[in-house]
C-alpha positions as CSV (number, residue, x, y, z in Angstrom):
1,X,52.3,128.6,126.0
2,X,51.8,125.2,125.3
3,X,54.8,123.1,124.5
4,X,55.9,119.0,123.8
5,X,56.4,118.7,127.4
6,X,52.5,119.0,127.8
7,X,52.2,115.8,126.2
8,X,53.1,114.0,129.3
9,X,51.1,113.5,132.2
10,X,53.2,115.1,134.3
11,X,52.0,118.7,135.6
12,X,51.9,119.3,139.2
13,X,50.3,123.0,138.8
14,X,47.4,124.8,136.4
15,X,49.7,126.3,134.1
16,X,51.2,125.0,131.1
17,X,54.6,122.8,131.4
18,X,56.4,126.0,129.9
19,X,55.5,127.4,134.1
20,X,57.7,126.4,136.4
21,X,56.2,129.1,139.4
22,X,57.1,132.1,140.1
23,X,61.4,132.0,141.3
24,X,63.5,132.4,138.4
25,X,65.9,129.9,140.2
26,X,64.3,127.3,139.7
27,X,66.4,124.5,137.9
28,X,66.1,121.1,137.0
29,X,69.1,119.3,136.3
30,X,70.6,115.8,134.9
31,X,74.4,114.7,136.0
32,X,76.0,111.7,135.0
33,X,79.5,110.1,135.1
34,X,81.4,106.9,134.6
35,X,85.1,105.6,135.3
36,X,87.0,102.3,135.0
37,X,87.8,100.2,138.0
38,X,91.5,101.7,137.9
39,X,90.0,105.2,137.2
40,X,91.9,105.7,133.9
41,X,88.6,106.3,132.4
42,X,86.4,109.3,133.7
43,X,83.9,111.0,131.8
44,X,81.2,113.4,133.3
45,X,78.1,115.3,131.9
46,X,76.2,118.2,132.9
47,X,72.7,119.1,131.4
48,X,70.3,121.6,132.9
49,X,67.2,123.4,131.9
50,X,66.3,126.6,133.4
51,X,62.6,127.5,133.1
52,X,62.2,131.0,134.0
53,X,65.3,132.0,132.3
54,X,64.3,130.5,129.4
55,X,68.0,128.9,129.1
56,X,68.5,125.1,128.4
57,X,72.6,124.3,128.8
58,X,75.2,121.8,129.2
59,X,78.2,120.6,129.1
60,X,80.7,117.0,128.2
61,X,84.1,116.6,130.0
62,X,86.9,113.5,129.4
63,X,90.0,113.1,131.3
64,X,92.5,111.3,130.1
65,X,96.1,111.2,130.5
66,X,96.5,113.8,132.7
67,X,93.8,116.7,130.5
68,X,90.5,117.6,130.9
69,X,89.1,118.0,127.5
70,X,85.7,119.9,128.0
71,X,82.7,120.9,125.8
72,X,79.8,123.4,126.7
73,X,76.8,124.4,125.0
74,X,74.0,126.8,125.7
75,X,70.9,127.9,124.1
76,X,67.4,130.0,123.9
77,X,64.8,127.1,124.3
78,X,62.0,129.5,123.6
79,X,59.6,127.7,126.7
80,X,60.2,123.9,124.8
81,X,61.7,121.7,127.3
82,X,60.6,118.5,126.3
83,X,63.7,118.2,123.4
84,X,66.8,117.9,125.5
85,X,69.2,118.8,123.1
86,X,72.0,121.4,122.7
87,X,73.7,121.5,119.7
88,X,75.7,118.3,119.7
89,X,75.0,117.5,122.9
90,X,71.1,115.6,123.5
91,X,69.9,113.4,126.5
92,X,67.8,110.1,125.2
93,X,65.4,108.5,128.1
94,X,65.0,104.8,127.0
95,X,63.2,104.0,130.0
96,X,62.6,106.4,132.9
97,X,64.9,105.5,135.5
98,X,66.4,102.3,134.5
99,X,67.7,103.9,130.8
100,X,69.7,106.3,129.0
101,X,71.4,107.3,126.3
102,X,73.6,110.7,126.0
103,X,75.6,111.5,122.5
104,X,77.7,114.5,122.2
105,X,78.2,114.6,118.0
106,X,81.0,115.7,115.9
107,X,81.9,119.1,116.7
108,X,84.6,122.0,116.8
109,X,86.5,120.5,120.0
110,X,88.5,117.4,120.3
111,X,85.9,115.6,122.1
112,X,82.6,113.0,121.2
113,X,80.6,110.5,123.0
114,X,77.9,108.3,122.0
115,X,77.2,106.5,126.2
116,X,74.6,104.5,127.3
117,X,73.6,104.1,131.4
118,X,72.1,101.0,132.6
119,X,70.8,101.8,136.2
120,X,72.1,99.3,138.6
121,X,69.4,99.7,141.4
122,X,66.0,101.6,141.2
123,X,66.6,105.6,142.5
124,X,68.0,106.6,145.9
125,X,65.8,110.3,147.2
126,X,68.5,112.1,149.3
127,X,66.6,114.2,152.1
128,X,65.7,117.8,150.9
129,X,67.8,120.1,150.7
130,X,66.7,123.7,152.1
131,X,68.8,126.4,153.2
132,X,68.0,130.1,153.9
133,X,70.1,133.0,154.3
134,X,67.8,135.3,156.8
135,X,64.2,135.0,155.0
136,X,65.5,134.4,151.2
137,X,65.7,130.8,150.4
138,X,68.9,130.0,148.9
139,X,68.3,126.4,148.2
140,X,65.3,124.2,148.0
141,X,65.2,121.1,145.8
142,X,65.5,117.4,146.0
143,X,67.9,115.1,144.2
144,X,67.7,111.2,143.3
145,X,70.9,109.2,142.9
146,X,71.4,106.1,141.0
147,X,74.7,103.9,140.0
148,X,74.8,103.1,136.5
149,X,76.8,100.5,134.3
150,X,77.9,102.3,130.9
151,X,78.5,101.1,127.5
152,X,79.2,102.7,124.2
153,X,82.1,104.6,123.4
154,X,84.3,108.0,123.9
155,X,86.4,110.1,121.0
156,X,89.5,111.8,122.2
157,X,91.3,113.4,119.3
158,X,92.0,110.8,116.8
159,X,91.2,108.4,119.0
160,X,88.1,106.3,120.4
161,X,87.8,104.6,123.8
162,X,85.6,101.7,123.6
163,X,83.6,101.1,127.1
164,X,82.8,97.4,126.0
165,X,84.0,95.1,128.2
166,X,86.1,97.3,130.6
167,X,83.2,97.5,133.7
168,X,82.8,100.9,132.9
169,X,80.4,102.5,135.8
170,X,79.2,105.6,137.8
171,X,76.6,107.5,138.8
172,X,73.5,110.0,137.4
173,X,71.5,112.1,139.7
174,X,68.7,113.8,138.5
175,X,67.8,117.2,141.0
176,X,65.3,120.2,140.8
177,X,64.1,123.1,142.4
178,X,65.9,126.3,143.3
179,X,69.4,127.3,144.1
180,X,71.5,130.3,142.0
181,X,71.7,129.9,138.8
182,X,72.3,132.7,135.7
183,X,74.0,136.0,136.9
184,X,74.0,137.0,140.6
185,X,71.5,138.5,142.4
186,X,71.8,142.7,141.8
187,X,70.2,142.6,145.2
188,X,71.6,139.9,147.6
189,X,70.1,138.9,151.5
190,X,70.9,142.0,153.6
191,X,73.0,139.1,155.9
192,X,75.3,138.5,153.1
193,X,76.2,135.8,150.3
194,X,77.0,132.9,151.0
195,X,80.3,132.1,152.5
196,X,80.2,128.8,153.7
197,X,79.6,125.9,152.3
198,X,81.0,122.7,153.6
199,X,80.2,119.2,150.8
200,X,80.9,116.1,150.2
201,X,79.0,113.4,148.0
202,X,80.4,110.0,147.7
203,X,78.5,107.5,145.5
204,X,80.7,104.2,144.9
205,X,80.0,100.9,143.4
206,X,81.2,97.6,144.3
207,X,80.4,94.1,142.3
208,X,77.8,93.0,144.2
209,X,76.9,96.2,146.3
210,X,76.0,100.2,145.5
211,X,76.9,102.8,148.4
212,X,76.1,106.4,149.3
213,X,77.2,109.4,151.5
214,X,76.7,113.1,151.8
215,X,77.0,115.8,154.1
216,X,76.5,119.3,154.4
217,X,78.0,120.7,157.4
218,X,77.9,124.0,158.8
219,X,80.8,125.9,160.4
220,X,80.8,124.2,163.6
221,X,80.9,120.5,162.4
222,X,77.1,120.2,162.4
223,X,75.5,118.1,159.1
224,X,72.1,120.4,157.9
225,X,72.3,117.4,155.7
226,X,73.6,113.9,155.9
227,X,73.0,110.7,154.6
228,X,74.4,107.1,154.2
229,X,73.1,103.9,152.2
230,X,73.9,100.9,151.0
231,X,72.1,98.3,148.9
232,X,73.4,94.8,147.5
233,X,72.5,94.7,143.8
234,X,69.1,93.3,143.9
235,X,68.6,93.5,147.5
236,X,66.7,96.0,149.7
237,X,68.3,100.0,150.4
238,X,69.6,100.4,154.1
239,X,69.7,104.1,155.4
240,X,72.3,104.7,158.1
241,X,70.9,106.7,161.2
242,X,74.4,107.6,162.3
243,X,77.3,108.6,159.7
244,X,80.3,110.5,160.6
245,X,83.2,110.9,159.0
246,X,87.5,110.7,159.3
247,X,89.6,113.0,157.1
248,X,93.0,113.0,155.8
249,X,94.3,115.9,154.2
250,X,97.2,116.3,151.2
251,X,99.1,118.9,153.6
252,X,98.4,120.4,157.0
253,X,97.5,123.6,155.3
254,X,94.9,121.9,152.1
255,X,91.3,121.8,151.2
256,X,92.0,118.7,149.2
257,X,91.4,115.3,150.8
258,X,94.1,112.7,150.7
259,X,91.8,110.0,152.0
260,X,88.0,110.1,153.5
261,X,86.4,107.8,156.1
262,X,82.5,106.9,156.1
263,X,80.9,105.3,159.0
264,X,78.1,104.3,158.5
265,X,75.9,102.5,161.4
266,X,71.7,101.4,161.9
267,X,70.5,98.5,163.7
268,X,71.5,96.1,160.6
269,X,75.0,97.1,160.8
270,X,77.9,98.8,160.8
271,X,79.3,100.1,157.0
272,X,82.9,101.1,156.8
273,X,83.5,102.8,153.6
274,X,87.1,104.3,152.8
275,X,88.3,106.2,150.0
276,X,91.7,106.7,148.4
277,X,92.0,109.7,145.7
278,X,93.4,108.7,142.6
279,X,92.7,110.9,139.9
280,X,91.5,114.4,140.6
281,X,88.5,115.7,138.2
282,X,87.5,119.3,138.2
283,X,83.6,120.5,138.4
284,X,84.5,123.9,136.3
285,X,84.8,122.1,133.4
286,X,81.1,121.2,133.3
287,X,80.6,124.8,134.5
288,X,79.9,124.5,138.4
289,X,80.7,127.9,139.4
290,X,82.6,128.8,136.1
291,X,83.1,132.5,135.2
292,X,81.6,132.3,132.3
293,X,79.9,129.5,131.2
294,X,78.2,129.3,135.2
295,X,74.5,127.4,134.8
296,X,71.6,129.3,133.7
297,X,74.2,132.5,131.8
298,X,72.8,133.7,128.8
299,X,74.8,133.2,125.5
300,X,72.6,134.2,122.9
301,X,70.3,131.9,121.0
302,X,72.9,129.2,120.9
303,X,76.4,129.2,121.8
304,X,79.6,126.6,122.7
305,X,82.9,126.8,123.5
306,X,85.4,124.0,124.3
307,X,88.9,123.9,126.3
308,X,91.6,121.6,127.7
309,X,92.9,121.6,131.2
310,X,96.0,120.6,132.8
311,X,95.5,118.7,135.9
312,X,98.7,119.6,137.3
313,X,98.1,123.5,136.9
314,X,94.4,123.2,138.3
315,X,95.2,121.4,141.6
316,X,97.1,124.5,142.3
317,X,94.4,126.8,141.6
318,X,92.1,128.3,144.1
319,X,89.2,128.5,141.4
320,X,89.3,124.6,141.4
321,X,88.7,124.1,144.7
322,X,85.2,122.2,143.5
323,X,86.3,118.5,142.6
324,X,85.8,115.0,142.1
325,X,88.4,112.9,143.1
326,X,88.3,109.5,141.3
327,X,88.7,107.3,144.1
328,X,89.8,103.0,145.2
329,X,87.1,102.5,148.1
330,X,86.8,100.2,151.0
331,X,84.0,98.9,151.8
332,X,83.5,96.6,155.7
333,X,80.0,95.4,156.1
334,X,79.4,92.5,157.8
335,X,82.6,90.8,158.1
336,X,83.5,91.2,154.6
337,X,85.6,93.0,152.7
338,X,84.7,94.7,148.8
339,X,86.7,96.4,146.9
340,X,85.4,98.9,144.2
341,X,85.8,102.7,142.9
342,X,83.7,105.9,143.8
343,X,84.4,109.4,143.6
344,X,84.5,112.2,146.9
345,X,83.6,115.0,145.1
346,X,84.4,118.0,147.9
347,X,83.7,121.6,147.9
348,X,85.1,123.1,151.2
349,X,84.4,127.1,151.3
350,X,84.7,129.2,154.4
351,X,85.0,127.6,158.0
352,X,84.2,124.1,159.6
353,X,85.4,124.2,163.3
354,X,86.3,120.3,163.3
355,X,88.2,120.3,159.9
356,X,90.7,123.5,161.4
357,X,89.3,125.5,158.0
358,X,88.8,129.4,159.0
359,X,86.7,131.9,157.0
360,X,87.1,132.0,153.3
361,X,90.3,129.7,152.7
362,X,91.8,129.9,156.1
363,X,93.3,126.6,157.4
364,X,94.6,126.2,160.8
365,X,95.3,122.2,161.9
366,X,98.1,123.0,164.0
């Protein structure tokens, strides 16, 4: 089958771009968001393609004044994945890796956007993430991370948020490869699913520096994989050989951090990086494990649906337990202090020995 996407020079196999091998996992996905310095602004979006399910998807989410208005869109894409568009929503590439431009048009919810990223700093590889439960490969794929500057402008209701002038910025990865997506496996690992999953990803930008760090423990503390950076704008990436962490938690028995602790150290340095929650933004609504509208499900040739949560309900809601929490950060390198705003996003499932968290949502501090 031969598609648009065969007009790049791009292929990396034999087949036709429509082949993406032989595991009908494989993904390859865009995230983006943006906030304000105060975090009154946050906006996220979710866009994925799905090769070997034949399933292109995604997915627009503002909060605002204590809502999450969300809007999620899914269709057949019949083996063309060089349009990225869904409905309303379609990704623009400007300029591979320094530009885009992402509008979400008129349409039956509440919500539109018409954004475009500026990259800040050319694209951060994290290491690679594989992970196997007994000989099935649950994961394998690689991500690249960039901080972003944003301008355009945001609909709410009646309403329109104009990101001129307000230091609107954030973060896009771009990731692909294979981890579950579409419906569950009918015939899961003889070990067992998977039931623990220890993350944390903390992007954050400063004015004159961009700063990174991720782990993904297992259930005795130990990272399968960690990472720390930090570049000044224009200057050259450092990657930490050493990051730990220092957690804070809401309440003795919570999954929910009240403040995190990066540090980060290498022969040029020791990085400090502290973050303060301030605004809580929940993953579901761009459908990260969502019941329904999960990555990769089939909806027919084209589908959408759009909804509004309550932040207060969801932070008491065990199905929100994946977040990004809008955060003030910290950052001590080199005898100076910078101020600036990141998020933690957190996804704590099953146990981590260090933490006090037990099997499935156990918690035990003491």
């Amino acid at each position: 089958m031969i598609t648009g996407a065969d007009e790049y020079p791009f292929h990396q196999t034999p087949e036709p771009m429509a082949y993406a091998g032989t595991d009908r996992n494989f993904y390859d996905r865009y995230f983006f968001n943006g906030y304000s310095p105060d975090g009154e602004i946050f906006f996220a979006v979710a866009f994925g393609v799905y090769p070997n399910l034949d399933i292109m998807d995604g997915a627009v989410s503002i909060l605002t004044e204590g809502k999450q208005h969300n809007f999620r869109a899914s269709k057949r894409m019949k083996g063309e994945r060089s349009v990225l568009q869904v409905g309303p929503l379609s990704i623009h590439i400007h300029e591979p890796l320094v530009q885009s431009r992402i509008v979400l048009a008129a349409n039956d919810s509440d919500i539109a956007l018409d954004v475009t990223m500026t990259a800040r700093h050319g694209p951060v590889e994290e290491p690679r993430f594989t992970r196997r439960i007994g000989t099935r490969s649950l994961m394998d794929y690689t991500r690249m991370t960039q901080n972003v500057e944003w301008s355009g402008s945001l609909t709410v209701g009646s309403g329109v948020i104009d990101l001129q002038g307000k230091k609107i910025r954030g973060t896009r990865d771009r990731s692909w490869g294979i981890r579950p997506v579409g419906l569950p496996d009918p015939q899961p690992p003889t070990e067992g699913g998977l039931s623990q999953f220890f993350w944390l990803w903390n992007p954050c930008n400063f004015d004159g520096y961009v700063a990174f760090s991720h782990t993904n423990d297992d259930e005795f503390g130990r990272p399968w994989n960690r990472l720390g950076a930090l570049q000044a704008v224009g200057g050259e990436l450092i990657k930490f050989e050493d990051v730990h962490y220092e957690y804070e938690w809401e309440a003795v028995n919570s999954r929910r951090l009240s403040l995190l602790r990066a540090i980060c150290a290498s022969d040029q340095g020791e990085a400090v990086l502290t973050f303060e929650p301030v605004r809580t933004f929940f993953m579901p609504g761009l459908g990260y494990m969502h019941a329904e509208w999960g990555h990769g499900m089939d909806h027919g040739e084209y589908a959408c649906a759009h909804d509004v949560l309550d932040v207060q309900q969801c932070l008491m809601d065990p199905r929100f337990l994946h977040i990004q929490a809008i955060s003030k950060v910290t950052l001590e390198f080199l005898g100076q202090t910078h101020e600036g705003t990141g998020v933690v996003e957190q996804m704590f499932i099953g146990a981590h020995e260090p933490t006090g968290m037990g099997q499935g949502l156990d918690v035990d501090r003491g």
